[in-house]
C-alpha positions, -999 to 999 in steps of 0.1 A, spaced: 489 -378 -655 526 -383 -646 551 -359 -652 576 -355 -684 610 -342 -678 638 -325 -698 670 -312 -699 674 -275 -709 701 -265 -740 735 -252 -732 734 -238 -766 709 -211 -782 690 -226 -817 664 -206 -838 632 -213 -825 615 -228 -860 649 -251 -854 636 -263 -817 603 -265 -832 611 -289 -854 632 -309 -831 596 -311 -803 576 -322 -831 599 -352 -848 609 -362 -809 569 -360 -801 563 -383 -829 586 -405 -817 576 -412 -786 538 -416 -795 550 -440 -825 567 -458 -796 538 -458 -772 519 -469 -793 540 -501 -803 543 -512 -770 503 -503 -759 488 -505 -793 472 -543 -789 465 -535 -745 437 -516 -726 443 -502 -692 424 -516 -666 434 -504 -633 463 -477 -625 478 -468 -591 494 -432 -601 504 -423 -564 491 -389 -567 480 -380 -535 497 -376 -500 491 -402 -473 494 -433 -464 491 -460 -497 452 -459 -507 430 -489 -488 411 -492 -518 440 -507 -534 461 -519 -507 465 -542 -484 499 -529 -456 513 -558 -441 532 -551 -400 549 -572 -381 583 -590 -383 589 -607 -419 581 -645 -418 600 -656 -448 635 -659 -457 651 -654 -424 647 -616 -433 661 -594 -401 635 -565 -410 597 -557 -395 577 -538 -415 555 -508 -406 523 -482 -412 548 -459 -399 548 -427 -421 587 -434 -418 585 -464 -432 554 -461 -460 544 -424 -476 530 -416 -504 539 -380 -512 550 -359 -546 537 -381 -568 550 -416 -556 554 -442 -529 584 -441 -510 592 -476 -489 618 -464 -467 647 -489 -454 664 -477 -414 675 -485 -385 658 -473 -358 656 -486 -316 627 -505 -311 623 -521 -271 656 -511 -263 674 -521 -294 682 -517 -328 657 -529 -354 656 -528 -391 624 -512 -404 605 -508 -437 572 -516 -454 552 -536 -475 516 -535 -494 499 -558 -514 467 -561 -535 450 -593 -519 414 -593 -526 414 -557 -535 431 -562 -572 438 -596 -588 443 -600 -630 452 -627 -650 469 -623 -683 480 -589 -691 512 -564 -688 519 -553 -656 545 -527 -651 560 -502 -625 578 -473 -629 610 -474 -600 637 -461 -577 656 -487 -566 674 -483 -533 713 -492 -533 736 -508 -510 746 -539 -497 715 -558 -478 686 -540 -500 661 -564 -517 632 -544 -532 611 -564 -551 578 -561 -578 562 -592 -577 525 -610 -581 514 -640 -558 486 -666 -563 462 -675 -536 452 -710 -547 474 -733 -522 501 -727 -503 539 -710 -517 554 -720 -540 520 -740 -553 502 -711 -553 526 -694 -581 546 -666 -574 557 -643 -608 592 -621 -598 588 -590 -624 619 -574 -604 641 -579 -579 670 -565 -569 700 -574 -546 719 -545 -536 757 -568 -536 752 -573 -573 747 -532 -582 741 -535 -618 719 -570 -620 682 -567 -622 666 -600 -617 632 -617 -627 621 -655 -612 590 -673 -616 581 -703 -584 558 -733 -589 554 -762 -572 580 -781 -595 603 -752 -601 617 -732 -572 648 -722 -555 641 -750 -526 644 -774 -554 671 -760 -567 657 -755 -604 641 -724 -599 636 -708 -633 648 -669 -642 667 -645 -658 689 -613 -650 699 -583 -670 727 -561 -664 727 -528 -666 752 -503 -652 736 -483 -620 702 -491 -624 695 -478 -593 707 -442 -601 672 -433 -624 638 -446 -627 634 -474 -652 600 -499 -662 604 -525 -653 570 -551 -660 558 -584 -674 536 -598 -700 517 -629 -689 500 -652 -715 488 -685 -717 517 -702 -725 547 -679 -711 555 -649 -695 582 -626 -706 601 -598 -685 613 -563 -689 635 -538 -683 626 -505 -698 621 -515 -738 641 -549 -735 625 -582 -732 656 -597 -711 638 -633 -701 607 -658 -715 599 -682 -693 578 -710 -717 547 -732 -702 567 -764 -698 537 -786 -693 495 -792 -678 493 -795 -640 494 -768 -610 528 -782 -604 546 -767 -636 519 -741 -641 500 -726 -616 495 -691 -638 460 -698 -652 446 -683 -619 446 -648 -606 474 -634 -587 480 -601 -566 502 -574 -568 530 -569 -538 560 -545 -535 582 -548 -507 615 -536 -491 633 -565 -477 666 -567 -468 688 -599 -465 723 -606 -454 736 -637 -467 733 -635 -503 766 -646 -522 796 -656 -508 822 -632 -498 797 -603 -494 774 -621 -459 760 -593 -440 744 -560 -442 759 -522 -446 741 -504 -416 763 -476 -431 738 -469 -462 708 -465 -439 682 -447 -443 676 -463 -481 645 -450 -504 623 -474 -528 604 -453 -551 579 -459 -570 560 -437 -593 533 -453 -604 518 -493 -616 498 -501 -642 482 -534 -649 470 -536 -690 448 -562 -707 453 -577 -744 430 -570 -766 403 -595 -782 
């Protein structure tokens, strides 16, 4: 089980008084539980609560220089790089010389043919990393076809010029940024990169609708039949990654070697099904 925190009181109460206060803000937070959880089962958890490289029962870590995106960093099964320790997975972002020179470095694991669901909440507790050049992402891939076919499902991304924008995106073969039309939504929120937040999705036949702690911030609706507008009645696997990018908006091209190393933490994923 994950941890709880709190805050201790500057000021002195009567216990009865604190009492009181546990219970009502107990019942709270169960009532709350319950209203998001109430109508889903848990069927498969990674809770990070070990020490070691991620678990190879449940991932997949991907090395070598990224192939997508034009993206300047490799990633690695360096210990540097990928480490599971005190309860969570930390994805570390640095520079480091490589051959003789300067290299960007970080990691990246996904769930391909180790966990797959379809339908369902699937949430992640995070850290983001800040700075400009950071792209961590939470996201779930289809492996019928080739990208953007296949179906790829954004449930967070973040771009570390735009400091208080979290951002969700959905890619099919009709809708995607190559097009031009790719559908999603953002949600701003002042330094969300200073705590840990949920951030997770909830897939059902006919939409799939994003979160950011307890706000529903984006729906995107089924818009038609066909693979083309939606390929989400297959499977798809779970990634999280630690890119990094440096052309994203103009007037802010390039990355800030300054804010290296960077940390992407996260304490635990959950994948829920409805009900019947």
């Amino acid at each position: 089980m994950k941890k709880f925190f709190y805050k201790s009181c500057s000021r002195k109460y009567p216990l009865f008084f604190l009492g009181s206060v546990l219970m009502i803000a107990f019942a709270l937070f169960s009532c709350g539980n319950q209203g998001i959880y109430k109508n889903m089962e848990l069927i498969w958890s990674e809770e990070f609560d070990y020490e070691g490289l991620p678990d190879s029962t449940n991932w997949n870590i991907v090395v070598g220089k990224s192939r997508v995106n034009n993206e300047p960093q490799w990633y690695t099964d360096s210990p540097q790089n990928l480490w599971v320790s005190d309860g969570m997975l930390k994805i570390t972002a640095k520079i480091e010389e490589v051959d003789g020179e300067n290299r960007y470095t970080s990691g990246r694991i996904n769930s391909m043919d180790k966990f797959e669901f379809h339908l369902g909440r699937a949430e992640a507790r995070i850290k983001l990393p800040q700075g400009r050049g950071v792209w961590p992402a939470f996201w779930a891939l289809g492996k019928v076809g080739h990208w953007p076919v296949c179906g790829e499902i954004d449930i967070m991304e973040f771009w570390g010029h735009d400091p208080n924008v979290i951002g969700a995106n959905v890619h099919t073969g009709d809708y995607n940024h190559t097009k031009g039309n790719g559908r999603g939504g953002e949600y701003t929120y002042t330094d969300p990169w200073a705590d840990f937040h949920l951030y997770a999705v909830e897939w059902f036949d006919d939409r799939l609708d994003f979160y950011f702690d307890d706000v529903m911030y984006y729906s995107c609706p089924k818009k038609g039949e066909g693979v083309g507008e939606w390929p989400f009645d297959e499977p798809e696997y779970l990634i999280v990654n630690f890119a990094l990018w440096n052309n994203w908006g103009e007037g802010v091209e390039g990355i800030d070697d300054s804010i290296f190393p960077q940390e992407y933490l996260i304490d635990y994923i959950r994948v829920y099904k409805f009900k019947e």
